[in-house]
ZAVOVO-347472 format. One record per residue: z, x, y of N, C-alpha, C in turn; residue in one letter; residue number from 0. Coordinates in steps of 0.001 Angstrom, whole numbers, plus 500000, padded with zeros to 6 digits. Atoms other than C-alpha are relative to their C-alpha. Layout:
% ZAVOVO-347472
[[Z, X, Y], [Z, X, Y], [Z, X, Y], A, NUM] ...
//
This chain:
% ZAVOVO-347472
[[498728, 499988, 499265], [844756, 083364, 782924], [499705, 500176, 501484], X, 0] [[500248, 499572, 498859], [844751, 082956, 786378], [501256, 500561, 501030], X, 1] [[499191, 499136, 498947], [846837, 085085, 789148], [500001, 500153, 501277], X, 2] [[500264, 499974, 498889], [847563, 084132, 792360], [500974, 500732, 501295], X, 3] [[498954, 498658, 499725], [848986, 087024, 794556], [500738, 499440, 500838], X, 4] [[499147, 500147, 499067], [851875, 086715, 796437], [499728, 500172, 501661], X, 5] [[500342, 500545, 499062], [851300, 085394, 800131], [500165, 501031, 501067], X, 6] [[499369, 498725, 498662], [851014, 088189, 803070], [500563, 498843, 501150], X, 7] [[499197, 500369, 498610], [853110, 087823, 805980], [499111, 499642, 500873], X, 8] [[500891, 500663, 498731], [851425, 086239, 809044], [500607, 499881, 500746], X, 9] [[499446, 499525, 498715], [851593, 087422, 812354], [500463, 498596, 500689], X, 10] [[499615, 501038, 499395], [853458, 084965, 814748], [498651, 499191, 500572], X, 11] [[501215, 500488, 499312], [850082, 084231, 816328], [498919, 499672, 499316], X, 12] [[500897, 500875, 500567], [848431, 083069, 813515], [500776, 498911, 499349], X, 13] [[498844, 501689, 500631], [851076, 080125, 812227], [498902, 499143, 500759], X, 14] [[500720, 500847, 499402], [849347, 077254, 812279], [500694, 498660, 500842], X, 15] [[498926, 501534, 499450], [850519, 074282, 814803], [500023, 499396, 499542], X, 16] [[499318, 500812, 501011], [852006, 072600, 812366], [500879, 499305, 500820], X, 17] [[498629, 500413, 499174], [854809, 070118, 813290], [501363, 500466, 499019], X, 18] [[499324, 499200, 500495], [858111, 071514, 812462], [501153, 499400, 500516], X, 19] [[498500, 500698, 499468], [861635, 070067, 812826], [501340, 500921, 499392], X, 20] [[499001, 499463, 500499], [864268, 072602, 812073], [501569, 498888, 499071], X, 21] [[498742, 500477, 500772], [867379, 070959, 809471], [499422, 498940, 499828], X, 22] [[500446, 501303, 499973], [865663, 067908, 809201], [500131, 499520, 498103], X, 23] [[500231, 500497, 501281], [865776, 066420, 805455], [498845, 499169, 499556], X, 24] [[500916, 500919, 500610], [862535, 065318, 804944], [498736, 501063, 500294], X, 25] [[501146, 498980, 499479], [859082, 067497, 805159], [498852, 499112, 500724], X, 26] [[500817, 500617, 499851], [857027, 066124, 807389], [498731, 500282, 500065], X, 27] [[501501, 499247, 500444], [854224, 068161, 806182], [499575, 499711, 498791], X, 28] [[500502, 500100, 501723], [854661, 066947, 802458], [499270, 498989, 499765], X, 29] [[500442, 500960, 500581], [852734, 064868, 800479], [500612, 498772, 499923], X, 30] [[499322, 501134, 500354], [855506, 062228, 800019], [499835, 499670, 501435], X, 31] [[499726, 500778, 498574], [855806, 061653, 804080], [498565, 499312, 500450], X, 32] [[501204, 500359, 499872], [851880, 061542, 804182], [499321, 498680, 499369], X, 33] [[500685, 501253, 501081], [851633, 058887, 800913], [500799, 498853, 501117], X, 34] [[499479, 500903, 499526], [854118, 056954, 802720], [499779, 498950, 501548], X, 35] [[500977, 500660, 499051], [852349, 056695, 806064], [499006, 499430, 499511], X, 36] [[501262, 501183, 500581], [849118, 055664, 804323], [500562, 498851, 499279], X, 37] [[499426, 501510, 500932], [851195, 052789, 802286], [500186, 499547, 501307], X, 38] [[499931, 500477, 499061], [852413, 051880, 805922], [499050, 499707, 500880], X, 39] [[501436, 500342, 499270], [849301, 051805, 807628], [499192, 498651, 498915], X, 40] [[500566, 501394, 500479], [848510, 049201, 804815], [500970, 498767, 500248], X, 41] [[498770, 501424, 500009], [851496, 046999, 805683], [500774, 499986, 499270], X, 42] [[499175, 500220, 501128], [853463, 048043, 803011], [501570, 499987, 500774], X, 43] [[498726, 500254, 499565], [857360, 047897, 803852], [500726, 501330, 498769], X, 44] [[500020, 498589, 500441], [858715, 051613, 803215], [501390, 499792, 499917], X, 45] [[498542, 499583, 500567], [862148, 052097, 801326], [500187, 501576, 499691], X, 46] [[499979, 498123, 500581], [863261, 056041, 801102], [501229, 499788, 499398], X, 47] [[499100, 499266, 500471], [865653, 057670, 799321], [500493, 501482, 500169], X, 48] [[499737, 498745, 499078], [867417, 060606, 801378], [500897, 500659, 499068], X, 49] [[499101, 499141, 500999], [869630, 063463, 799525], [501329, 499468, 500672], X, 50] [[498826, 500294, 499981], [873325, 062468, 799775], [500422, 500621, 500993], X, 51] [[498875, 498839, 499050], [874539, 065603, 801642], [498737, 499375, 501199], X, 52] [[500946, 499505, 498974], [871675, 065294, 804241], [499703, 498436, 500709], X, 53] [[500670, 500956, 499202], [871701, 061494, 805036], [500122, 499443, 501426], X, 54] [[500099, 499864, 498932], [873313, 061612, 807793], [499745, 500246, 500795], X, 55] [[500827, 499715, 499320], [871915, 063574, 809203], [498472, 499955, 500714], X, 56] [[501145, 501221, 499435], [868566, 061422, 808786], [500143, 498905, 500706], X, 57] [[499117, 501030, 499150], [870241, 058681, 810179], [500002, 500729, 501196], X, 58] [[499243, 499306, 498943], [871034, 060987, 812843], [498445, 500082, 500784], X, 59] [[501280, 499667, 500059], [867604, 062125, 813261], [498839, 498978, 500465], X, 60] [[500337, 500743, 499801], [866081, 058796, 813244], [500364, 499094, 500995], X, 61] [[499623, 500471, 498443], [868111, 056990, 815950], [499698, 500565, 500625], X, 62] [[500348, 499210, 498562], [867468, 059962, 818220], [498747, 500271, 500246], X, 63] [[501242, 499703, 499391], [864039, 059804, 817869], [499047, 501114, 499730], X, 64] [[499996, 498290, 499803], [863707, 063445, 816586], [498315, 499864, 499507], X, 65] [[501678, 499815, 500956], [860158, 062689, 814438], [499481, 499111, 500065], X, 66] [[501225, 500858, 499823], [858327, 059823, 816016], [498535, 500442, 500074], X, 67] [[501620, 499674, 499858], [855530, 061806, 816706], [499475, 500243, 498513], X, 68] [[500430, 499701, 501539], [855262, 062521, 813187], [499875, 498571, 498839], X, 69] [[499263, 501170, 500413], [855898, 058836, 812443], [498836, 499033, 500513], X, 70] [[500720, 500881, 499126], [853013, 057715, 814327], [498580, 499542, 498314], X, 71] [[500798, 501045, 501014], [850536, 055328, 812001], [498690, 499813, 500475], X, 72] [[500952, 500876, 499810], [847340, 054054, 812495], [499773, 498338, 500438], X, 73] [[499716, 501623, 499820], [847252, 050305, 813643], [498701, 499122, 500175], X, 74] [[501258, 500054, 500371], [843773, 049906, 813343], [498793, 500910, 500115], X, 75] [[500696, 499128, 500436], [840888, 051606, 812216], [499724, 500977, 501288], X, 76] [[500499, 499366, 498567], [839567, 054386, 814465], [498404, 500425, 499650], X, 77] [[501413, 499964, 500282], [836150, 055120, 814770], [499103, 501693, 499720], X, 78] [[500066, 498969, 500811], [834896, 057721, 812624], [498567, 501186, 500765], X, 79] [[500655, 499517, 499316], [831778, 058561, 814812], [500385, 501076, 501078], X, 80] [[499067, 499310, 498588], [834320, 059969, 817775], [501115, 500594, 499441], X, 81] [[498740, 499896, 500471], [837543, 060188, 815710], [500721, 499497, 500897], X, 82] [[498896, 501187, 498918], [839230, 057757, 818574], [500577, 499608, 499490], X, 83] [[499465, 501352, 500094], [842139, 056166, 817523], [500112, 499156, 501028], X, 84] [[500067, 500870, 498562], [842453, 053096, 819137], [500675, 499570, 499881], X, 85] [[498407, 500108, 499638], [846060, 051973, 818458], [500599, 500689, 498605], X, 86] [[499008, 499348, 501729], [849168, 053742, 816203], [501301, 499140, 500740], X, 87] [[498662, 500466, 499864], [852615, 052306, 815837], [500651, 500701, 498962], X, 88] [[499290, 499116, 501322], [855401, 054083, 813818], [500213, 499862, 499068], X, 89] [[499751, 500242, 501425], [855922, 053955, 810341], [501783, 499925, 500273], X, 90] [[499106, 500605, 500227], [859003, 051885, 810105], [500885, 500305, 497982], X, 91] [[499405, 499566, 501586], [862011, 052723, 807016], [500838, 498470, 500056], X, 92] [[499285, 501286, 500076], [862906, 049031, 806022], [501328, 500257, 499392], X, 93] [[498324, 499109, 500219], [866292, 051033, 804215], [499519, 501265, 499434], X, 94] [[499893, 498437, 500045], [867160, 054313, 803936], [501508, 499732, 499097], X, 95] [[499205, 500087, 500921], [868940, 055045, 800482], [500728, 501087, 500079], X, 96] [[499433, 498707, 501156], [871551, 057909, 799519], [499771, 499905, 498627], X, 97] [[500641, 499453, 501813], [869838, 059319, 796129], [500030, 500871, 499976], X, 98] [[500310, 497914, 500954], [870595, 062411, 793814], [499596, 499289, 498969], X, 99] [[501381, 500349, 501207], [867768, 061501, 791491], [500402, 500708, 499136], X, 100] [[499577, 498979, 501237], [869550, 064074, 789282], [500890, 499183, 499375], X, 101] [[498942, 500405, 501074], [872055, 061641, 787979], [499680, 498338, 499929], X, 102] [[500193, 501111, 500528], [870908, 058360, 786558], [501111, 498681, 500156], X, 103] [[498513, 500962, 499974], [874386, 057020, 786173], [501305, 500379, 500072], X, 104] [[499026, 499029, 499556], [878077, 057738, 787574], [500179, 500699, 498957], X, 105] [[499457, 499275, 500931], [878980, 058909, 784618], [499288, 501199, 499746], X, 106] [[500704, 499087, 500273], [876640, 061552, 784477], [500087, 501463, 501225], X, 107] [[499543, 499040, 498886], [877987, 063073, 787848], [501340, 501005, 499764], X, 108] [[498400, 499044, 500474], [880358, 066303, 787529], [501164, 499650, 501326], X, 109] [[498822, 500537, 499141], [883634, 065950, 789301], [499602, 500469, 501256], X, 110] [[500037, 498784, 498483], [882918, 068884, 791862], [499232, 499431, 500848], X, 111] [[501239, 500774, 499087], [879634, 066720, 793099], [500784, 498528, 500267], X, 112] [[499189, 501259, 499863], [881714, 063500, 793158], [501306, 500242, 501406], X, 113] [[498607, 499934, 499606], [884904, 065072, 795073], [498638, 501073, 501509], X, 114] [[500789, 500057, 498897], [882171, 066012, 798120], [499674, 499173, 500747], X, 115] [[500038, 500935, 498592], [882526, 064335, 801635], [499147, 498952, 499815], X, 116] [[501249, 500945, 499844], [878929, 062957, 801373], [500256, 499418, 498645], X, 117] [[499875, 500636, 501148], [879201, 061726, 797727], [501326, 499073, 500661], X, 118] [[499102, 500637, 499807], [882447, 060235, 798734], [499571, 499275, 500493], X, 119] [[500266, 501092, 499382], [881147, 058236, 801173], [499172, 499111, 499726], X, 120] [[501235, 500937, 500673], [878107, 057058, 799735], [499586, 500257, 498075], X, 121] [[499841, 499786, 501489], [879161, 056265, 796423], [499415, 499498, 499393], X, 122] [[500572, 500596, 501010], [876549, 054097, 795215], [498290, 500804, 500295], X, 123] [[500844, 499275, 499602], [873987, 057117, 794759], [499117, 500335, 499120], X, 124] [[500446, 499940, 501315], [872936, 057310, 790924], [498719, 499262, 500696], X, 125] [[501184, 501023, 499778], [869360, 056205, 790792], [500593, 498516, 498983], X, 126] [[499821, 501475, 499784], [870469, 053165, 788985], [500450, 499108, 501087], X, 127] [[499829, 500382, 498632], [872803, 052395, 791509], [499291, 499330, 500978], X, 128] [[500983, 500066, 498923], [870234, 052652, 794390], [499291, 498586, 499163], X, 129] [[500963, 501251, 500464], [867620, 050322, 791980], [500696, 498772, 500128], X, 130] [[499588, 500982, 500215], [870351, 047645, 791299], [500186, 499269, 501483], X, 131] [[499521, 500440, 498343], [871220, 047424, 795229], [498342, 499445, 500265], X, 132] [[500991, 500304, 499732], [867191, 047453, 795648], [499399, 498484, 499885], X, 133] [[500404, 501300, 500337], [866624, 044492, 793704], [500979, 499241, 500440], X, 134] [[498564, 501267, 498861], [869645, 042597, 795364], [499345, 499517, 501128], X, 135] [[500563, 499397, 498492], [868099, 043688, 798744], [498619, 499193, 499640], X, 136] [[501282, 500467, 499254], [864469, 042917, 798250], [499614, 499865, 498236], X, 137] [[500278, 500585, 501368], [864162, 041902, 794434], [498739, 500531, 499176], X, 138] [[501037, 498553, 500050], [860979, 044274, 793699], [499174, 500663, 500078], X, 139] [[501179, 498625, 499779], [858554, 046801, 793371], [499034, 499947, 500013], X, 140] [[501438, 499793, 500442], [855319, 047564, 793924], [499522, 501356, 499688], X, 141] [[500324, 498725, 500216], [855107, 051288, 794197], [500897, 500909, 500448], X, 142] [[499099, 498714, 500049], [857094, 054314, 793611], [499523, 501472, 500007], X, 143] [[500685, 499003, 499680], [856435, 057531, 794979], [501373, 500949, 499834], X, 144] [[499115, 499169, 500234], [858608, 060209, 793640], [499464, 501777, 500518], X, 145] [[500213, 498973, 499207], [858204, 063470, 795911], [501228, 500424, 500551], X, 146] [[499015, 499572, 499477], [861358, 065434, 796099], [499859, 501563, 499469], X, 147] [[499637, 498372, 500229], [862156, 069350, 795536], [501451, 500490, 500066], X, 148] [[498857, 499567, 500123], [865771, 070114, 794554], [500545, 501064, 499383], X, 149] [[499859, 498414, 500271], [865886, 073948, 793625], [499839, 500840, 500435], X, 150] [[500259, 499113, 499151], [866121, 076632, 796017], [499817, 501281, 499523], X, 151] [[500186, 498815, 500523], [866496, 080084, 794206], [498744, 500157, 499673], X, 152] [[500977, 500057, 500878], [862372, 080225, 793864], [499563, 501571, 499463], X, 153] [[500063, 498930, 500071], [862206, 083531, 794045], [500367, 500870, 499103], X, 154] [[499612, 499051, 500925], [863632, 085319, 791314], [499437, 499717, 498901], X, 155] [[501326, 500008, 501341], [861367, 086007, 787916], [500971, 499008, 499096], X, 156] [[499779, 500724, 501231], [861615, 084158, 784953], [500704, 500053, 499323], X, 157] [[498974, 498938, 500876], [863384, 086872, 783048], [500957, 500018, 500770], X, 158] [[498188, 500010, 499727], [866453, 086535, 785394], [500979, 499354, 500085], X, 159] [[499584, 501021, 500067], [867307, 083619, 784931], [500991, 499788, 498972], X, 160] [[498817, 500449, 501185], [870313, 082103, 782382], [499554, 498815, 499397], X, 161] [[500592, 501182, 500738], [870150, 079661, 780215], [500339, 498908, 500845], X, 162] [[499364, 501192, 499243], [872441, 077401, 782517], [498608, 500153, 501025], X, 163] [[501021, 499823, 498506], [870283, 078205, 785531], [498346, 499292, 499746], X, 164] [[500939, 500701, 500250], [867172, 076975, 783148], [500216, 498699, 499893], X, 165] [[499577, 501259, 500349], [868932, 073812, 782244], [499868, 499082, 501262], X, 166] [[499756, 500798, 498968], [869639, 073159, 785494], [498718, 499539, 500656], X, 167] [[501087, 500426, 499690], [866111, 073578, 786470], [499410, 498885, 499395], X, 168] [[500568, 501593, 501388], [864648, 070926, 783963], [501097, 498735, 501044], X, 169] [[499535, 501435, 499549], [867495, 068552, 785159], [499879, 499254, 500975], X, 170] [[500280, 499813, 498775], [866698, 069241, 788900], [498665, 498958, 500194], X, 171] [[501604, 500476, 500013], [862959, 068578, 788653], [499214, 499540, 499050], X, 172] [[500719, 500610, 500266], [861893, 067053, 786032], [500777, 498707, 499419], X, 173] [[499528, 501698, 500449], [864171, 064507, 784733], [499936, 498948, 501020], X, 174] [[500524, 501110, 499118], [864273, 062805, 787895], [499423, 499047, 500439], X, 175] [[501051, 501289, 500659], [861176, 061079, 787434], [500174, 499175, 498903], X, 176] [[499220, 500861, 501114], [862269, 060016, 784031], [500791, 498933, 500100], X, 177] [[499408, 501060, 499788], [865018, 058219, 785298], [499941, 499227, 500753], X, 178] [[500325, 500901, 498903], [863550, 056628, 788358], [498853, 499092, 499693], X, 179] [[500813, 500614, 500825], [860540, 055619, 786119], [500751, 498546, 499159], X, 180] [[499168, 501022, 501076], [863404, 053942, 783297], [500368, 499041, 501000], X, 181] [[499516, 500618, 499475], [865309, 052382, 786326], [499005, 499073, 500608], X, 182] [[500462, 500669, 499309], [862607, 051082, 788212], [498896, 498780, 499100], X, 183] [[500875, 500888, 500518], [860351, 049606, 785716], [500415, 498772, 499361], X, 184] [[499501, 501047, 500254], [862176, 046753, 784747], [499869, 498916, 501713], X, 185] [[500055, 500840, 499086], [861838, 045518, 788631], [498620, 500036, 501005], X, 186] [[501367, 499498, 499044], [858189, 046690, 789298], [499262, 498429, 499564], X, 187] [[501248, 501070, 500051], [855474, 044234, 789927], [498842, 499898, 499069], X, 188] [[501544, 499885, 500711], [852501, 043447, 787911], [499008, 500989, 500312], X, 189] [[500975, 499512, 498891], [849920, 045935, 788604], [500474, 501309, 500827], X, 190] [[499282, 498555, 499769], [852767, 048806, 789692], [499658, 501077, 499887], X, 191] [[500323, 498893, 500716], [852432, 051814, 789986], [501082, 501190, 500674], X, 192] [[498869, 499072, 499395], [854305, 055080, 790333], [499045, 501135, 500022], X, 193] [[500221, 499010, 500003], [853360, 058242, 791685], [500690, 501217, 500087], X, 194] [[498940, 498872, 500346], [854740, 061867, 790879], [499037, 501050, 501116], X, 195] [[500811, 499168, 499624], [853696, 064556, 793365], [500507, 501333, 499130], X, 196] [[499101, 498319, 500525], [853910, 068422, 791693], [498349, 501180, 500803], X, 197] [[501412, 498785, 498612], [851584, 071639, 792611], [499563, 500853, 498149], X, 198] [[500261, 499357, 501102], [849739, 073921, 790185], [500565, 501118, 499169], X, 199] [[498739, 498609, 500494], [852771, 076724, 789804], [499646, 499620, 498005], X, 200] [[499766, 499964, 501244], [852408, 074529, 786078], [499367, 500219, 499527], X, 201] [[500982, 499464, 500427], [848959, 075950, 785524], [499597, 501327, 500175], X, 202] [[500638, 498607, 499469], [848494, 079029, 786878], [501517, 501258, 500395], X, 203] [[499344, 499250, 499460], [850376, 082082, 787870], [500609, 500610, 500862], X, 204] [[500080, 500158, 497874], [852078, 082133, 791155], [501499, 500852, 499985], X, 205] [[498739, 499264, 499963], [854912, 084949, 791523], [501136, 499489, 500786], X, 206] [[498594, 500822, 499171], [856853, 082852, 794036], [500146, 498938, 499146], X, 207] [[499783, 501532, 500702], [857225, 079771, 791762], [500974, 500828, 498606], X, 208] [[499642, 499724, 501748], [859540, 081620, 789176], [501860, 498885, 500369], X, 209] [[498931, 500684, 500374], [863027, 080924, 788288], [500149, 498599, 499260], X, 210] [[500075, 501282, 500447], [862291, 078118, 785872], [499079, 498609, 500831], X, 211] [[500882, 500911, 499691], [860080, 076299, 788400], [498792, 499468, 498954], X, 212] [[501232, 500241, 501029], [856734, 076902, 786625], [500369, 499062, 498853], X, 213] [[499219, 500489, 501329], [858480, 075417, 783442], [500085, 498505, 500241], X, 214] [[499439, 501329, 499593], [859987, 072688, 785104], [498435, 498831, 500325], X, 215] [[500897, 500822, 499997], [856737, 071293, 786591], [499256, 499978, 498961], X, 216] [[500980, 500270, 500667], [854946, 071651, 783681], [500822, 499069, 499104], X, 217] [[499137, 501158, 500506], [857576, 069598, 781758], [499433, 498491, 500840], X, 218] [[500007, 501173, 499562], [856955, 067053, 784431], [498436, 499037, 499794], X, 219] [[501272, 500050, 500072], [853369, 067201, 783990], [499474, 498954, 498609], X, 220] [[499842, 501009, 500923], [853846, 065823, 780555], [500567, 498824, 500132], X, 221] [[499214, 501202, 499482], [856283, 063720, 781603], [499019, 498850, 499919], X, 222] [[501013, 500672, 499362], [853881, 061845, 783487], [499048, 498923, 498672], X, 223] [[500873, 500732, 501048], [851396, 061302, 780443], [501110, 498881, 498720], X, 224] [[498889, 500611, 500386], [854527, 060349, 778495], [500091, 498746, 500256], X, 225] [[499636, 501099, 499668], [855530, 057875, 780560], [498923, 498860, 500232], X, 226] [[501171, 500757, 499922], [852161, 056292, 781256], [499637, 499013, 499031], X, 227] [[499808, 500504, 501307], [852328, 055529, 777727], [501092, 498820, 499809], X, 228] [[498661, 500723, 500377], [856062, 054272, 777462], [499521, 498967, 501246], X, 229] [[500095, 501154, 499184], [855963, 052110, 780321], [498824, 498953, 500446], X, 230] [[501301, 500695, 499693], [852170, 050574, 780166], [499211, 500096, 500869], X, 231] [[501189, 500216, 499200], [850369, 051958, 782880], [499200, 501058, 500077], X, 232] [[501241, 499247, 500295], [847697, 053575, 781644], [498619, 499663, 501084], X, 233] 
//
C-alpha cells in the first residue's frame, strides 16, 4: 500500500513561475493544453470543447489575447544543442465547442441544468450534439483527447460522502469518456486514436483525492481497457 502525505504549504517565495491566468476555463498547465500544442506543432487542426457555463468567457479570453503566451507553438525545430527556438506561432482553435461531457443526450439533462443562462444559449451541448455538428463541420476524426476535471469537493474523505454525491462522482468523471468514445467512433479515421488523461489518486493513496475521486478514476482506468476492446484499438 502506498501513502502519499498530504502536501505542505509553500512559502510565497518558493511557487514556482508557473503561468497562471486567474478564472480562465482551461489549465494551461494541464496535460490536455500541452497534448494539444504538440498535435499543433504537427499541423494538426485543434477542435476544443469548453464547459457551457465558462464559454464565454473563453471566447472572451481568446479575442483579448489573455493566453497567447501560453499559446505559443513551435514552428520549426529548435536546436537541441543551444535549446534556440528559431520560430513559434500560436496554436490556433479551428472551433471552440460548448460541452458537458456529462450528458450524452438532451434527454439525459435535468431541468435545473437546462433552465441555466449558459445552457440556454448554447443548446446544442450533449456530446452527441457537439459530434453530429462536428461531422457536418469537418466530417472526421483523427484524434480525441479527453482531459477534463468536473468535481470540486476533493477534499472531504471517502466516508463522508452519500450515495448521491458517489453517483454523481462516477457520472462526472468517468462516464464522460464512455460517451465521447461511443459518439465519436463512428466518425474517427482509420488508424484513430483517443486519449484519456487521469493521475495515480487510482493507485495509490493520496488524502486530497477523496470524495469519490480515487474511485472514479479508477473506474476510468478500466474504462479505458474496456473500451480498447469494444471499439478496436488495441
Amino acid at each position: 500500500m502506498n501513502l502519499v502525505p498530504k502536501p505542505r504549504n509553500n512559502n510565497e517565495g518558493d511557487k514556482p513561475n508557473l503561468p497562471h491566468l486567474p478564472f480562465l476555463p482551461i489549465d494551461l498547465r494541464g496535460y490536455g493544453w500541452a497534448i494539444a500544442k504538440s498535435l499543433a506543432a504537427a499541423r494538426a487542426e485543434i477542435l476544443v470543447g469548453v464547459p457551457v457555463d465558462a464559454l464565454d468567457m473563453f471566447n472572451s479570453n481568446l479575442v483579448g489575447k489573455k493566453f497567447d503566451k501560453s499559446r505559443k507553438v513551435l514552428d520549426n525545430l529548435f536546436k537541441i544543442s543551444t535549446f534556440q527556438i528559431s520560430g513559434c506561432t500560436l496554436m490556433e482553435f479551428k472551433k471552440v465547442y460548448g460541452l458537458d461531457a456529462c450528458y450524452e443526450v438532451p434527454e439525459d439533462v435535468p431541468e435545473e441544468v437546462k433552465e441555466k443562462e449558459a445552457y440556454r444559449k448554447n443548446f446544442n451541448y450533449t456530446v452527441k450534439g457537439v459530434f453530429q455538428s462536428l461531422q457536418l463541420e469537418f466530417g472526421s476524426l483523427d484524434i480525441l483527447v479527453h482531459s477534463a476535471f468536473k468535481f470540486l469537493e476533493v477534499s472531504k474523505s471517502l466516508v463522508a460522502m452519500s450515495r448521491s454525491t458517489y453517483i454523481d462522482a462516477i457520472c462526472k468523471m468517468s462516464y464522460p469518456l464512455v460517451a465521447l468514445a461511443k459518439c465519436a467512433s463512428p466518425i474517427m479515421n482509420p488508424d484513430g486514436s483517443i486519449i484519456s488523461v487521469t493521475y495515480n489518486g487510482s493507485q495509490r493513496i493520496i488524502p486530497t483525492c477523496g470524495l469519490g475521486i480515487s474511485s472514479s478514476l479508477a473506474a476510468s482506468k478500466n474504462d479505458v481497457r474496456m473500451l480498447a476492446y469494444d471499439v478496436g484499438w488495441v
